[in-house]
C-alpha positions in Angstrom: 68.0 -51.9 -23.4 64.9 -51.9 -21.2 64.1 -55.3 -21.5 62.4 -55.3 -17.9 60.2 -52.7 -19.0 58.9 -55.0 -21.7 58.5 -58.4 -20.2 56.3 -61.9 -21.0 54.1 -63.2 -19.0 51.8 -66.1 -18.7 48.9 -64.0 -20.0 51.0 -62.1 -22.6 53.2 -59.4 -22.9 53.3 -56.5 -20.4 54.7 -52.8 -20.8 55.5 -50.1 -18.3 54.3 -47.0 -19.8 54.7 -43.0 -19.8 51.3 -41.2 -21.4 51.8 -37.3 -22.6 47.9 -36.8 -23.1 46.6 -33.8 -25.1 49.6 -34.2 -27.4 50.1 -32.3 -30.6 51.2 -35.5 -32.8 50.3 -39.2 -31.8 52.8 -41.9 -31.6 55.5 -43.9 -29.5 58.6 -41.6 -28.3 60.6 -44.5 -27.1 62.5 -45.5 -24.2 62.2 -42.7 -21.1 63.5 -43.7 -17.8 61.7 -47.2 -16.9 59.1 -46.9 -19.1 58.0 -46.7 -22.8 57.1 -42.9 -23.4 54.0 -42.5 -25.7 51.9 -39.3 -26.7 48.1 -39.3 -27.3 46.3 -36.8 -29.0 43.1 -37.7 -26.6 42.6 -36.0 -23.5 42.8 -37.6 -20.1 38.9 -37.4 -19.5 36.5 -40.2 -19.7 38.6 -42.7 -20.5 39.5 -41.2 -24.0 43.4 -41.3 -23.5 43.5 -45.2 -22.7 41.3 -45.7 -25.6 43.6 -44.2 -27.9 46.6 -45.9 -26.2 44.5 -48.9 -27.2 44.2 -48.1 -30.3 47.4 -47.2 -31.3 49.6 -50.2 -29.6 47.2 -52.2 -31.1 48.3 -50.7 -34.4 51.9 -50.3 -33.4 52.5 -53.7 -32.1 50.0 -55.7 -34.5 49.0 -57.2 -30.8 44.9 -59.0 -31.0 44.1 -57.9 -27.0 45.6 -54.5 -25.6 44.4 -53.9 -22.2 45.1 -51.4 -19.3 46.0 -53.5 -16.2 47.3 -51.1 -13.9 47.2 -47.2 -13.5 43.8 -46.6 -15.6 43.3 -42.8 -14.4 47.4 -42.1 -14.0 49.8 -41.4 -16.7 52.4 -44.0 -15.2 50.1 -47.1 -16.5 51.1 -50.9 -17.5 49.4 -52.9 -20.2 48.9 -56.8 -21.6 49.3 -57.4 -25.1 47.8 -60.5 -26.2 48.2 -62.2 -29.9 51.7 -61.1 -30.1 55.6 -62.0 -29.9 57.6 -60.3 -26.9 60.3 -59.2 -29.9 57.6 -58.2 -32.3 56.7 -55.8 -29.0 60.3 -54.8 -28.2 61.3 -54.2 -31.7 58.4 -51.8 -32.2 58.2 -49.8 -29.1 62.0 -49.4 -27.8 63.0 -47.9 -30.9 60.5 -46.2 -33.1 
């Protein structure tokens, strides 16, 4: 189940990624389409939304590195985990 969405890489582990900013409640959704739906409380201004997608993969996933790689100011966006299993990733974001 959307094991191309969530792939390894030579620098880590990359995700495809759906962002609901402005959300009511925080937290992954799961699996939407060809990307991993999550919801941020933050609003899509100053960079507040990818902090808070930061934050919470990093506490989702357990990953060391979380960084935006592509789409920084859309809410289609792709990010490399670093410090942390491609399983570990799959396991916790493909069905919360």
């Amino acid at each position: 189940m959307g094991h191309h969405l969530i792939r390894e890489t030579t620098r880590g582990v990359e995700v495809d990624l759906l962002i609901v900013p402005n959300a009511a409640r925080a937290g992954v959704v799961g699996v939407h389409g060809d990307r991993v739906k999550i919801r941020v409380a933050s609003p899509p201004e100053k960079n507040k939304a990818n902090a808070a997608v930061v934050d919470l993969l990093r506490g989702v996933t357990g990953a060391r590195g979380v960084e935006v790689t592509k789409g920084r100011t859309g809410r289609h966006k792709t990010v490399l985990l670093t410090g942390v299993a491609l399983d570990s990733v799959r396991e916790s974001l493909e069905a919360p």
